[in-house]
KOLLO-384677 format. One record per atom (N, C-alpha, C): residue number from 1; x, y, z. Coordinates in steps of 0.02 Angstrom, whole numbers, plus 50000, padded with zeros to 5 digits. Each point is the difference from the previous one (the first is absolute). Layout:
BEGIN
NUM|X|Y|Z .
...
! end
This chain:
BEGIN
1|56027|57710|55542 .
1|49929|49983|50007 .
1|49993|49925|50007 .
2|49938|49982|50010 .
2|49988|49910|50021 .
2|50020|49973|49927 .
3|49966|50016|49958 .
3|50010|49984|49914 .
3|50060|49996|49997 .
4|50059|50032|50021 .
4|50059|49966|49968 .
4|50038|49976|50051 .
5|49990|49972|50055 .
5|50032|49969|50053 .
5|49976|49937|49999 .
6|50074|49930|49990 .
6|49965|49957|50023 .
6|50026|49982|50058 .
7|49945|49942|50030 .
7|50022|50003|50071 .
7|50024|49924|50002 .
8|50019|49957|50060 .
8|50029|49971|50006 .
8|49935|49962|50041 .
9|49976|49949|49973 .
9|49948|49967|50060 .
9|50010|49947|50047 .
10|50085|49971|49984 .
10|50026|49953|50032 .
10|49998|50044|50080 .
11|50030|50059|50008 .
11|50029|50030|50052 .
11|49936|50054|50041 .
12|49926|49984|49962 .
12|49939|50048|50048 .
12|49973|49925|50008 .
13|49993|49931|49965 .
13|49936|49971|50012 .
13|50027|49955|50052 .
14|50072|50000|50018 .
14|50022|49977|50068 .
14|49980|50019|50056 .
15|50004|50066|49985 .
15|49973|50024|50079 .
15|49931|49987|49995 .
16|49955|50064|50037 .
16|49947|50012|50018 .
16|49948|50027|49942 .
17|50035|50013|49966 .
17|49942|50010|49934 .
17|49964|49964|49960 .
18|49944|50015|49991 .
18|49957|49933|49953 .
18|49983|50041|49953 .
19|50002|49972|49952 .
19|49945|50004|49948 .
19|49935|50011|49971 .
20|49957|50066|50003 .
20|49950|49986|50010 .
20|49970|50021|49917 .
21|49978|49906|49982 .
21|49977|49982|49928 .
21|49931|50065|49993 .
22|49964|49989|50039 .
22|49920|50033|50003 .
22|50038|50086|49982 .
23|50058|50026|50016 .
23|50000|50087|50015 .
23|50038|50003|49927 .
24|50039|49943|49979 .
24|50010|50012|49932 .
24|49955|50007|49938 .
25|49954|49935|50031 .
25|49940|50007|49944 .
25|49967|50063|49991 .
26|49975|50038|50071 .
26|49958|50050|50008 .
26|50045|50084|49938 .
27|50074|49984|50028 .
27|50019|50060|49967 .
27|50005|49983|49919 .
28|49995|49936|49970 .
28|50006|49978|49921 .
28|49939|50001|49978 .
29|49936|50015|50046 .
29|49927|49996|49968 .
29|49976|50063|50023 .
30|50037|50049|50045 .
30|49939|50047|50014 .
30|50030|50072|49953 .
31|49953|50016|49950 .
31|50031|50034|49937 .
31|49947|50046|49998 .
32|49946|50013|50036 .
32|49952|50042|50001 .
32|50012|50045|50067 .
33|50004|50070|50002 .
33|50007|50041|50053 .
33|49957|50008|50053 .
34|50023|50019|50054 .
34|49970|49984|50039 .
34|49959|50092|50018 .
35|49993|50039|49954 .
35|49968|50068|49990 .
35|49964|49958|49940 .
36|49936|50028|50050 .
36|49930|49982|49936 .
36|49994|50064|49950 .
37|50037|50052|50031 .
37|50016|50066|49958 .
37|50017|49980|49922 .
38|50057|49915|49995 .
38|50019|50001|49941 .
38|49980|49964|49970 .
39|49930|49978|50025 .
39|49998|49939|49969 .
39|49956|49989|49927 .
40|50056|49962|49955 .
40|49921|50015|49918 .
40|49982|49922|50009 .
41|49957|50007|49998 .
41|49955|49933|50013 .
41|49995|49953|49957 .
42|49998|49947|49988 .
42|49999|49955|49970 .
42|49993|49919|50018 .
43|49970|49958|49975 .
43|49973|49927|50027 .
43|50054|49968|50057 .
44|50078|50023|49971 .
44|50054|49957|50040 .
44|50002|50037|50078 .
45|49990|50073|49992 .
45|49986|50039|50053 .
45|49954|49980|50033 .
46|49948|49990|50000 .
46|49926|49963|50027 .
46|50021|49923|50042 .
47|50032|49974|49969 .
47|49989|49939|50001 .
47|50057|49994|50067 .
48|50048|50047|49994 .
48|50065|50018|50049 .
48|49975|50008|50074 .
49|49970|50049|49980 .
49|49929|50034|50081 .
49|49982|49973|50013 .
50|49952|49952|49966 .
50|49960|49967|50008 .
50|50018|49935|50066 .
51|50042|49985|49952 .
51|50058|49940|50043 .
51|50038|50015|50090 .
52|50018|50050|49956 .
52|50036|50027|50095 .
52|49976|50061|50038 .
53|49931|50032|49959 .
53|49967|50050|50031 .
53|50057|50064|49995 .
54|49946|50062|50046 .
54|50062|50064|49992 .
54|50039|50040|50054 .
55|49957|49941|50052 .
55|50035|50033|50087 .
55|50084|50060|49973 .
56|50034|49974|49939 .
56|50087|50029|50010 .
56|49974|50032|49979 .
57|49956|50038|49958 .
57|49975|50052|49957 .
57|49966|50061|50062 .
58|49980|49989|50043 .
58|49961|50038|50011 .
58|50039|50056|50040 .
59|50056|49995|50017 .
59|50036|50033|50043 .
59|49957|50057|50050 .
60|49992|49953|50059 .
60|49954|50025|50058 .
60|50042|50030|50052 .
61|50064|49977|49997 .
61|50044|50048|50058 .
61|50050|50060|49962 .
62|49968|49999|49951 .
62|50046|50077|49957 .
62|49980|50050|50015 .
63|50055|50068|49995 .
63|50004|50058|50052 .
63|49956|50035|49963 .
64|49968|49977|49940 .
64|49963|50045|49960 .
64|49990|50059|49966 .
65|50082|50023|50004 .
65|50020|50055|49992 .
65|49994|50038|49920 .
66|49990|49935|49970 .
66|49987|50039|49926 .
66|49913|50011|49988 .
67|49984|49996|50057 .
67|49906|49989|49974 .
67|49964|50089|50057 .
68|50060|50039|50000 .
68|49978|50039|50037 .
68|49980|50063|49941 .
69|49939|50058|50022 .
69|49978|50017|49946 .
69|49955|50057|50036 .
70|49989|50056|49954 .
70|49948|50055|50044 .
70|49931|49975|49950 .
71|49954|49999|50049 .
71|49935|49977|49965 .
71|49965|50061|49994 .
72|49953|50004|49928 .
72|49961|50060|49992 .
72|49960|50017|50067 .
73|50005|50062|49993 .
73|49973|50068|50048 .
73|50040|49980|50081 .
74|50049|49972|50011 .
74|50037|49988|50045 .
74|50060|50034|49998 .
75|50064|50024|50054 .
75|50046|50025|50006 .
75|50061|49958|50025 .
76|49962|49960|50023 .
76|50045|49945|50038 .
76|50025|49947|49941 .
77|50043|49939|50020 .
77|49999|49950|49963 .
77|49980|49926|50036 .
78|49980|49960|49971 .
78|49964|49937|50016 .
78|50038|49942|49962 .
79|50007|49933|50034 .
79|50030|49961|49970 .
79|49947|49934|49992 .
80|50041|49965|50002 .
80|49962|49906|49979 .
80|50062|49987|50090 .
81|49930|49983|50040 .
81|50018|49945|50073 .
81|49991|49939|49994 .
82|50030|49970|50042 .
82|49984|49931|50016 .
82|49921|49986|50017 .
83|49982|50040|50033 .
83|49909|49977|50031 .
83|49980|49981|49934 .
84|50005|50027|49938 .
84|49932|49988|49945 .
84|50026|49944|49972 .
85|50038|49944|50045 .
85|50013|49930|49953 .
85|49962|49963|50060 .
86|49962|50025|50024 .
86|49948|49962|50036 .
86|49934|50032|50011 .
87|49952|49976|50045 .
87|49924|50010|49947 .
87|49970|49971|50083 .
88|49960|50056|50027 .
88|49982|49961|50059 .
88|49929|49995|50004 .
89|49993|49927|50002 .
89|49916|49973|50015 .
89|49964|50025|50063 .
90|49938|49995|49972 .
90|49941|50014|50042 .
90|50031|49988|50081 .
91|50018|49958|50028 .
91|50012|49967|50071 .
91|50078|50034|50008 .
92|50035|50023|49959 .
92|50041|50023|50028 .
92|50068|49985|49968 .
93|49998|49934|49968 .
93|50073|49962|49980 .
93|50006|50028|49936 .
94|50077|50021|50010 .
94|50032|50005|49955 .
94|50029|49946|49936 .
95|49979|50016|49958 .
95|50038|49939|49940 .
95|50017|50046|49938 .
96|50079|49969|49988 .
96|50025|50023|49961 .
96|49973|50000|49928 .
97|50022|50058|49937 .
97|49982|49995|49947 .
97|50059|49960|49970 .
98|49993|49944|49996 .
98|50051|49972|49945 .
98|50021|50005|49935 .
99|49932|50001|49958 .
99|50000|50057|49932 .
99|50056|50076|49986 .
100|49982|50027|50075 .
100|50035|50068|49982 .
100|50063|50002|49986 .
101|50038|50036|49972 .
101|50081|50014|50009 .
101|50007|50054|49972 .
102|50089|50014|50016 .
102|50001|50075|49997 .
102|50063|50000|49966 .
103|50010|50041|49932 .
103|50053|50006|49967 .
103|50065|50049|50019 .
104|50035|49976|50035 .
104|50054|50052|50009 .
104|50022|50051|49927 .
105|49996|49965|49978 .
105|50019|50040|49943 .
105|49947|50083|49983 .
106|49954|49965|49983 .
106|49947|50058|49987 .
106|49951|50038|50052 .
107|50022|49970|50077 .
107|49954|50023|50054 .
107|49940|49996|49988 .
108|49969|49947|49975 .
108|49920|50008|49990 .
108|49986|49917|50015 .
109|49945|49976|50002 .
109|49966|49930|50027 .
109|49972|49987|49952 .
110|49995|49925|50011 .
110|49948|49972|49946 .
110|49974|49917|50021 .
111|49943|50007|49974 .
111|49978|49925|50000 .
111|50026|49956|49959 .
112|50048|49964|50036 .
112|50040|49924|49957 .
112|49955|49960|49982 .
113|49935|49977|50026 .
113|49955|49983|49955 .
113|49963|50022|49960 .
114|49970|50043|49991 .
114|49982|50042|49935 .
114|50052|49998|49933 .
115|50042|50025|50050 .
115|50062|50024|49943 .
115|50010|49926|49951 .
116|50015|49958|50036 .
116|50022|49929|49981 .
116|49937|49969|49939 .
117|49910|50000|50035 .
117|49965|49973|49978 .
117|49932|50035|49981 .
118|50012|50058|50001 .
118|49920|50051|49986 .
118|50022|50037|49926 .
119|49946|50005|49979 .
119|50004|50042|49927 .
119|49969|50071|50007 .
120|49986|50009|50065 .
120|49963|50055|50003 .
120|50082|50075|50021 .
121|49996|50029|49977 .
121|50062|50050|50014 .
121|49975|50060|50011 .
122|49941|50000|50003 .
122|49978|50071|50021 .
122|50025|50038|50077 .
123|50014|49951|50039 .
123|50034|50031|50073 .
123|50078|49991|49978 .
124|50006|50048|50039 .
124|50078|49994|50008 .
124|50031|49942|50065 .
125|49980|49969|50016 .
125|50027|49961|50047 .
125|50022|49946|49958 .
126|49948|50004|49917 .
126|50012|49918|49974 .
126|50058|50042|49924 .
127|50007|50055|50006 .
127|50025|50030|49928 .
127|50060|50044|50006 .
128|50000|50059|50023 .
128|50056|50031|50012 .
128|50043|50018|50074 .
129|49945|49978|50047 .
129|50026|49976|50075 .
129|49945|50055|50029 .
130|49998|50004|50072 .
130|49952|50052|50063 .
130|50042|50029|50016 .
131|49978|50062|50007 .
131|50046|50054|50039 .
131|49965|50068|50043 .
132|49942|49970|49999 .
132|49947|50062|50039 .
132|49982|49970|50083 .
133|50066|50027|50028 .
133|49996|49979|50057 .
133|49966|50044|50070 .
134|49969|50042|49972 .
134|49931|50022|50030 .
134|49958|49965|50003 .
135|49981|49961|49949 .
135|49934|49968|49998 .
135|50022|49906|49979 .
136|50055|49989|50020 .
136|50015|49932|50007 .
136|49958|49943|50053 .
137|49986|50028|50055 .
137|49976|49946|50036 .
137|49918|49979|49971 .
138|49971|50071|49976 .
138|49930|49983|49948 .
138|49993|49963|49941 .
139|50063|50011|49959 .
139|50012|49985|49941 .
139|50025|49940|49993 .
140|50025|49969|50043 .
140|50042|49934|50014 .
140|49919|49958|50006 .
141|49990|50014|50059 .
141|49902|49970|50026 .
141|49975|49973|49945 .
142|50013|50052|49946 .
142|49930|50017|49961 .
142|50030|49923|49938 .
143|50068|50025|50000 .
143|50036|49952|49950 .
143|49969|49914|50029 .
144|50026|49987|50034 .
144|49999|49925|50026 .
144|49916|49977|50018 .
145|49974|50051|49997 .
145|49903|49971|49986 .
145|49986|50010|49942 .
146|50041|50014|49946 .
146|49969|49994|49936 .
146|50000|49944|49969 .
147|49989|50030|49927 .
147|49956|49908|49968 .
147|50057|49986|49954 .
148|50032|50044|49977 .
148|50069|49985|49953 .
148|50084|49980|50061 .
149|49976|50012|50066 .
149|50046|49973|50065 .
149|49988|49911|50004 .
150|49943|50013|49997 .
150|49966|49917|50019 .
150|50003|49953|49942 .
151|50001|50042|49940 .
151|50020|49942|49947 .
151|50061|49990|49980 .
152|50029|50053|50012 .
152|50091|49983|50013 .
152|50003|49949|50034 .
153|49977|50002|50090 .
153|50016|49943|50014 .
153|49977|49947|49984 .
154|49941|49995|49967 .
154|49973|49938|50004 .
154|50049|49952|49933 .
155|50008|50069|49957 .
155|50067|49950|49949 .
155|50068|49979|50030 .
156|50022|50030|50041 .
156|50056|49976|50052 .
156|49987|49925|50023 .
157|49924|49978|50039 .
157|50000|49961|49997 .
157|50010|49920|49945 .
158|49940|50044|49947 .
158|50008|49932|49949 .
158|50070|49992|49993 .
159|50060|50058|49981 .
159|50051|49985|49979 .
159|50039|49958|50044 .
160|50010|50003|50074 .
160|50023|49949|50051 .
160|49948|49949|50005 .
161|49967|49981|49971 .
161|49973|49937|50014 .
161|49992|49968|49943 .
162|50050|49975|49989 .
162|50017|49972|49920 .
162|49958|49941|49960 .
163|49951|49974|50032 .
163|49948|49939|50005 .
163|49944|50073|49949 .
164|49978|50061|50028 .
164|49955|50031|49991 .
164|50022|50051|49908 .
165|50077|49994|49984 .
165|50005|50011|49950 .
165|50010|49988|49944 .
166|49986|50022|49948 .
166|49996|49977|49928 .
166|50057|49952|49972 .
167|50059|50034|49996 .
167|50055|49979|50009 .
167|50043|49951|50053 .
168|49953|49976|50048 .
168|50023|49963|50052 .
168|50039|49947|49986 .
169|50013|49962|49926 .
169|50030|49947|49988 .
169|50063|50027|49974 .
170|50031|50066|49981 .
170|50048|50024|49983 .
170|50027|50015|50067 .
171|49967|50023|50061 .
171|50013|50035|50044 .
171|50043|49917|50034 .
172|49948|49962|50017 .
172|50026|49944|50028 .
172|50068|49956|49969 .
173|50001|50029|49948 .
173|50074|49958|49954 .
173|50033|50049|50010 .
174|50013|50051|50002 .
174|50053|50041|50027 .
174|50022|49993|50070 .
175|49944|49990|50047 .
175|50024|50013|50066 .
175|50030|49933|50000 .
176|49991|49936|49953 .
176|50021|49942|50026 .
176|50054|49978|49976 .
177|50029|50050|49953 .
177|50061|50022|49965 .
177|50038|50039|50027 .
178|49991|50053|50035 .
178|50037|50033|50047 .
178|50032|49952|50060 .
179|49948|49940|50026 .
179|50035|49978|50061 .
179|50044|49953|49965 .
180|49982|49959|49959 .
180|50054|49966|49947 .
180|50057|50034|50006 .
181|50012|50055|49975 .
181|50075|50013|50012 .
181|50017|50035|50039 .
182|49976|50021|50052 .
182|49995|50020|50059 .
182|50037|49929|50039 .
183|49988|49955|49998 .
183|50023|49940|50025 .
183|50069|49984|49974 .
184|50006|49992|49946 .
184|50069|50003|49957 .
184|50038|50041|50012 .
185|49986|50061|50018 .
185|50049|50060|50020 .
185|50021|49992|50050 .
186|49979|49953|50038 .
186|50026|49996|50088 .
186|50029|49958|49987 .
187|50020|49946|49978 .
187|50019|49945|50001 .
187|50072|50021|49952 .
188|49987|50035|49950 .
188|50060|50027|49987 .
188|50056|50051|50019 .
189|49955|50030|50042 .
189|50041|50048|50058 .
189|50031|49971|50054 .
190|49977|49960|50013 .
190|50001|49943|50051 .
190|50078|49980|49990 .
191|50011|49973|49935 .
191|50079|49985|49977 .
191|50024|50051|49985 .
192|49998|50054|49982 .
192|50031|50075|49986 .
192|50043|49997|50098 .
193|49956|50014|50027 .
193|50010|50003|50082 .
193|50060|49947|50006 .
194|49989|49943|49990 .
194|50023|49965|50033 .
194|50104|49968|49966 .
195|49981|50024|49946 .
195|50072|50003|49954 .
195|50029|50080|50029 .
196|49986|50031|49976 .
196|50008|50055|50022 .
196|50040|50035|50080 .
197|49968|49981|50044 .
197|50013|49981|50066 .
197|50059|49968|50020 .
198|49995|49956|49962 .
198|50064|49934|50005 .
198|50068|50023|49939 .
199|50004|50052|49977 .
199|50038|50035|49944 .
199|50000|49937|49939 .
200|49952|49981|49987 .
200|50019|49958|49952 .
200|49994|50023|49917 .
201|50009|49957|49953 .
201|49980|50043|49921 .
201|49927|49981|49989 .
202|49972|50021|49954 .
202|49952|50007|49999 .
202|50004|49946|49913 .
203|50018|50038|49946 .
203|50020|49942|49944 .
203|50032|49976|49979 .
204|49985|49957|49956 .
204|50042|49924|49975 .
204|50011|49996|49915 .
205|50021|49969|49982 .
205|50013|50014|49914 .
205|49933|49989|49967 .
206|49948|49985|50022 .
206|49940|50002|49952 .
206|49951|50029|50047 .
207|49934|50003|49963 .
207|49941|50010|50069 .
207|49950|49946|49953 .
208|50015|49933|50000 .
208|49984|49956|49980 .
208|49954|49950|50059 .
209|49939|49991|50010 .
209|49976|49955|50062 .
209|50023|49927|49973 .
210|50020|49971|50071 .
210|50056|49931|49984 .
210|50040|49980|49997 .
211|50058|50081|49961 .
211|50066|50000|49985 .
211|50037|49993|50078 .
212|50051|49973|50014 .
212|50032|50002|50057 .
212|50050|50059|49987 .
213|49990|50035|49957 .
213|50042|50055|49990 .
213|49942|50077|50003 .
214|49964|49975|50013 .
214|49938|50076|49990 .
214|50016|50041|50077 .
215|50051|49984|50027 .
215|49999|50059|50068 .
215|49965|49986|50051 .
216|50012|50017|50064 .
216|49983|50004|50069 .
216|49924|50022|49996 .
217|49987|50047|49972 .
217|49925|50046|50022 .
217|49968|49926|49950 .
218|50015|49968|49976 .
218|49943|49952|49926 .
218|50008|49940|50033 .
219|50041|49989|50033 .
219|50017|49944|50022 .
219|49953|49998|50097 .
220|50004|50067|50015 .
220|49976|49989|50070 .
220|49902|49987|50010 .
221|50000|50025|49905 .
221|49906|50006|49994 .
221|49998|49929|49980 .
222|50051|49967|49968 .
222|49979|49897|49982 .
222|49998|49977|50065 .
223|50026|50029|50047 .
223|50027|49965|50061 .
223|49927|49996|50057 .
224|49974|50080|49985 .
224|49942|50016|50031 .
224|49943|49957|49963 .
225|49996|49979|49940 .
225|49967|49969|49965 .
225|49982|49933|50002 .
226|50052|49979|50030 .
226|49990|49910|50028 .
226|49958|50018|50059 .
227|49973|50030|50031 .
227|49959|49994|50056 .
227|49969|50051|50000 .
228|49983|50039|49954 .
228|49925|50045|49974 .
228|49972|49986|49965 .
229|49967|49961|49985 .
229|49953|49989|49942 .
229|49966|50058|49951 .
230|49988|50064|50031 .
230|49971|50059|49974 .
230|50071|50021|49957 .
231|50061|50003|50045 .
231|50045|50045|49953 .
231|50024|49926|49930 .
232|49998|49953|50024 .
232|50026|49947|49939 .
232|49946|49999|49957 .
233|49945|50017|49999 .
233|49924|50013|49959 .
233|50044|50052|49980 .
234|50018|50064|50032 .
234|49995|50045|49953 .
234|50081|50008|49933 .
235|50051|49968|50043 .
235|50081|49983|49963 .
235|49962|49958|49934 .
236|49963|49950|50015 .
236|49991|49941|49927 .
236|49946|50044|49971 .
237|49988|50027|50020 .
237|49939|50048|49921 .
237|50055|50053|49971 .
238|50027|50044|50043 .
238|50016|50054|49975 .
238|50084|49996|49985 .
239|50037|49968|50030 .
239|50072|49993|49995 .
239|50016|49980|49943 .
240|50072|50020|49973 .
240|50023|50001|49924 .
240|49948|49990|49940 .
241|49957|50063|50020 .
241|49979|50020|49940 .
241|50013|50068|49946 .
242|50070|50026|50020 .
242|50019|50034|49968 .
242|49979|50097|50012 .
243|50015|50041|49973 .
243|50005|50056|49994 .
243|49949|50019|49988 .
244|49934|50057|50024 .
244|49944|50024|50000 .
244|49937|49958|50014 .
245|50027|49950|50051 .
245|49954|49952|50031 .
245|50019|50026|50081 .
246|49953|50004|50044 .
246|49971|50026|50047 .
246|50021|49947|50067 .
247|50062|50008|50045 .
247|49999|49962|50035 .
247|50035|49991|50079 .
248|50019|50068|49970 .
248|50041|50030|50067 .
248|50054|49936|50037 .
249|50027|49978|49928 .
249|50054|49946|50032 .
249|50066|50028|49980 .
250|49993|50062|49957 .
250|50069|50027|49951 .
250|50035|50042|50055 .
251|50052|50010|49987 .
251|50068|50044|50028 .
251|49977|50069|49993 .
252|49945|50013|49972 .
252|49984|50087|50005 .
252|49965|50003|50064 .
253|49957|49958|49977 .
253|49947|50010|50092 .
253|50044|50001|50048 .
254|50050|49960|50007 .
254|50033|49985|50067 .
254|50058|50054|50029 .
255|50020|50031|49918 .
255|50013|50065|49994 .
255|49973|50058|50048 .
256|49933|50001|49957 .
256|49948|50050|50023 .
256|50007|49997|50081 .
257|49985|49959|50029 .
257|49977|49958|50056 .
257|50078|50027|50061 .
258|50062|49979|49966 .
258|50088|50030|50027 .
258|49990|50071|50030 .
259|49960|50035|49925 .
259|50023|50069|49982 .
259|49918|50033|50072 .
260|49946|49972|49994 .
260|49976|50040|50060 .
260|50001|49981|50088 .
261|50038|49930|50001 .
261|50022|49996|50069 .
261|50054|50043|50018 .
262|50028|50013|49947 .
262|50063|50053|50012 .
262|49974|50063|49995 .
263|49936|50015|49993 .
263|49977|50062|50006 .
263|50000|50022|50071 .
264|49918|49922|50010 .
264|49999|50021|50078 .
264|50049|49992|50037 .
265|50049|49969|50001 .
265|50043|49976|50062 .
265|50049|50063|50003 .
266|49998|50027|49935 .
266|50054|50084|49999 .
266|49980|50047|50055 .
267|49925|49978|49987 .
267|49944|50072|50043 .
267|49999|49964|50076 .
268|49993|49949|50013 .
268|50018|49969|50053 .
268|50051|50032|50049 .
269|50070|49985|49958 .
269|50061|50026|50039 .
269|49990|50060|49997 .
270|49979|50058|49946 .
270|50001|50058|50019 .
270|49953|50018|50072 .
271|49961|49972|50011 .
271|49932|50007|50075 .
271|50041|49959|50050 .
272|50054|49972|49988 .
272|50029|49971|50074 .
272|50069|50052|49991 .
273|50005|50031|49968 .
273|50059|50042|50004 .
273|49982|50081|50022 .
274|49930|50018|49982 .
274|49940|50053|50027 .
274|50015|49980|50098 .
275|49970|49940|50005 .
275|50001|50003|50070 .
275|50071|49965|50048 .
276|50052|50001|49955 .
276|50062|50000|50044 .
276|50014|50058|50009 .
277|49990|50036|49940 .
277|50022|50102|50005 .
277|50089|49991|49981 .
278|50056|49957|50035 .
278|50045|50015|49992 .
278|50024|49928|49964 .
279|50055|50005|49974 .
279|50007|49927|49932 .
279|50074|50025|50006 .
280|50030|49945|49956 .
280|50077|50016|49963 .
280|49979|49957|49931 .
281|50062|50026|49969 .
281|50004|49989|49912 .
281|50054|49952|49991 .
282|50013|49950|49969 .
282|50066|49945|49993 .
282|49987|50018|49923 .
283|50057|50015|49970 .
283|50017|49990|49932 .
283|50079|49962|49984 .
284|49986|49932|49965 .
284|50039|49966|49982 .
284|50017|49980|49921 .
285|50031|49969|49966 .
285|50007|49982|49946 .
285|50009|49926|50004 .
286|49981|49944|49967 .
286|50018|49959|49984 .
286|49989|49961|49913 .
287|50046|49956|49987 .
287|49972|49978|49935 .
287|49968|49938|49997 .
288|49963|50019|49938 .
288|49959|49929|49963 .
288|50014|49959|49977 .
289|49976|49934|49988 .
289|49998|49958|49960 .
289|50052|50004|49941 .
290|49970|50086|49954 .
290|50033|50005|49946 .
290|50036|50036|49984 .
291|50034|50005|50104 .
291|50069|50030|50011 .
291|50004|50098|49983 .
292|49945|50004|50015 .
292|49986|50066|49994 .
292|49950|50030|50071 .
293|50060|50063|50022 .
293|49982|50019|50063 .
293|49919|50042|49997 .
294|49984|49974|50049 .
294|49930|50027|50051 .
294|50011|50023|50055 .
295|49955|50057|50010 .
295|50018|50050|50043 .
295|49922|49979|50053 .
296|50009|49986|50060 .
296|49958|49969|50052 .
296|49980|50073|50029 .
297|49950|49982|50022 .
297|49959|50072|50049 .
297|49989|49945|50041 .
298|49984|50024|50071 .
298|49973|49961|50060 .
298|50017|50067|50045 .
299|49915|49984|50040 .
299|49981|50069|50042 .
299|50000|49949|50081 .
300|50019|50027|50024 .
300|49991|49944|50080 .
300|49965|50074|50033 .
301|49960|49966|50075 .
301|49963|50048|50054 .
301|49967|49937|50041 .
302|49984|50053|50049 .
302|49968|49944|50048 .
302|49927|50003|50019 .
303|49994|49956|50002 .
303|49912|49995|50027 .
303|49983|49976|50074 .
304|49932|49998|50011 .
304|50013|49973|50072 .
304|50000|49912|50006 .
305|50022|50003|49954 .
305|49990|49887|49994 .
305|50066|49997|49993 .
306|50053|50064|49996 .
306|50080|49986|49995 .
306|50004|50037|49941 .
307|50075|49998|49977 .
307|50039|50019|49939 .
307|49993|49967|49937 .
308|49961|50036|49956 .
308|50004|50001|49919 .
308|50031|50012|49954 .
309|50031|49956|49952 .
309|50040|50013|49950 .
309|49953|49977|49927 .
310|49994|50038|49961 .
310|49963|49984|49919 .
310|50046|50025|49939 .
311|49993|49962|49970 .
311|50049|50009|49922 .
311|49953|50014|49975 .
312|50019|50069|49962 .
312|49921|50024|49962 .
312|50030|49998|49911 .
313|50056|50000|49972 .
313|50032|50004|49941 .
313|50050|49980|49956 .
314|50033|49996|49960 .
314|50037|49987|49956 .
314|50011|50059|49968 .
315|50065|50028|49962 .
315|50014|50059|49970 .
315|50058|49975|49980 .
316|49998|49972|49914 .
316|50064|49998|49962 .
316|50051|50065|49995 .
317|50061|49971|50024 .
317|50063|50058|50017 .
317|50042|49997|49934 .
318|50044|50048|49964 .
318|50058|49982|49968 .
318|50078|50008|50028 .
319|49992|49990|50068 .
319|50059|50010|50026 .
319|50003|50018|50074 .
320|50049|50005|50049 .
320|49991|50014|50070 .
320|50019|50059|50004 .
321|50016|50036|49967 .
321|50034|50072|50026 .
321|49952|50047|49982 .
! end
């Protein structure tokens, strides 16, 4: 599995592969499902939606196959279509329901805004989901001209317009805390990449800021520091202040940081090894440092930019036979 493979980033970030900081973040923050079927609600939930909306939620090109159903005094069965995620005006134009979505899981619909911001639960669109798809295109209508529809949205609004809410001075120190180390994280990836790449080590006998012994990765952020003013602001506040101080300058982060480029770059080679279709396997042994053999994996195939070779492992051996 990706979890216990590490990968080698000297031998993907040469070639053609990058790094993409934004798709790591997205998979380390997105912890809420994307079936409104599961969702138990709560402020951090709200505030999640709120932020990036539910377009992934609504699943508008699903085969809909779990929402199929015989409706009373009917023989036939009826499902949830694509048409009822749109709503057509007087003149003719079509516009989508953005609100709506549809739970694969439970085959039934619901209003992501209600659900998210109404107290009213008497419909099922805002409580246990819609599933009367006889009378959906009425019932949908009827939903989005009501007065508990319109005050959903109208709290959608206050909540994105952070000037208009109560909390707006918590809201604004967070978001201005998020880009804070949002900035720091790049700048530290930045040297992850660039040691890395170049096979170099990463630490040194201390993680001391100053020490000429604190390692390559501590040494390449002083270096970045003579000509950032933001990151040397942030090294002289937060640097060697010890254990359960907040600073993303320690050997775990950069850890952390090893351990999911080697995620993606695993899944990488597996999708360039998808579209070669045919590969070979090199298994070698060589020893370490501490004179103890390692067993090498490397998968080669070709692409259309030429021939690929990637070292994807390490595997301590006790012997060649």
């Amino acid at each position: 599995s990706t979890s216990t493979i590490a990968v080698s980033t000297s031998s993907a970030t040469s070639g053609s592969t990058e790094f993409d900081y934004e798709k790591i973040t997205e998979q380390q923050e997105e912890i809420y499902s994307n079936d409104i079927g599961d969702w138990n609600i709560c402020d951090a939930l709200r505030e999640y939606f709120c932020e990036n909306g539910v377009t992934n939620c609504q699943h508008i090109d699903s085969d809909f196959s779990a929402s199929e159903k015989i409706c009373p005094g009917e023989t036939f069965t009826r499902h949830c279509t694509k048409s009822l995620f749109f709503r057509e005006q007087l003149n003719g134009e079509k516009v989508k329901r953005d609100w709506l979505c549809y739970s694969p899981k439970t085959g039934k619909v619901f209003c992501a805004l209600c659900k998210l911001f109404s107290k009213d639960e008497t419909t099922h669109l805002t409580s246990t989901g819609y599933s009367d798809w006889r009378h959906a295109t009425r019932d949908l209508s009827r939903h989005e001209n009501s007065a508990s529809h319109g005050k959903a949205i109208e709290v959608l609004i206050r909540r994105k317009t952070s000037g208009q809410r109560i909390d707006k001075d918590l809201v604004n120190q967070f978001e201005n805390q998020k880009k804070y180390w949002h900035k720091i994280l790049c700048r530290i990836l930045s040297v992850i990449k660039l040691l890395s790449s170049r096979g170099l080590s990463f630490r040194g006998n201390n993680e001391v800021i100053g020490s000429v012994h604190n390692g390559n990765d501590l040494g390449c952020l002083e270096l970045l520091a003579e000509y950032d003013p933001f990151l040397a602001e942030h090294i002289q506040k937060h640097g060697n202040k010890g254990r359960g101080h907040i600073s993303y300058l320690s050997s775990t982060i950069c850890d952390e940081f090893i351990e999911l480029i080697g995620q993606q770059l695993l899944q990488q080679i597996v999708n360039e090894m998808k579209q070669a279709k045919y590969y070979s396997i090199s298994v070698d042994s060589t020893p370490d440092i501490a004179h103890s053999d390692q067993l090498t994996i490397i998968f080669r195939y070709v692409l259309a930019s030429g021939p690929v070779e990637r070292f994807t492992k390490f595997i301590p051996i006790s012997g060649h036979t």
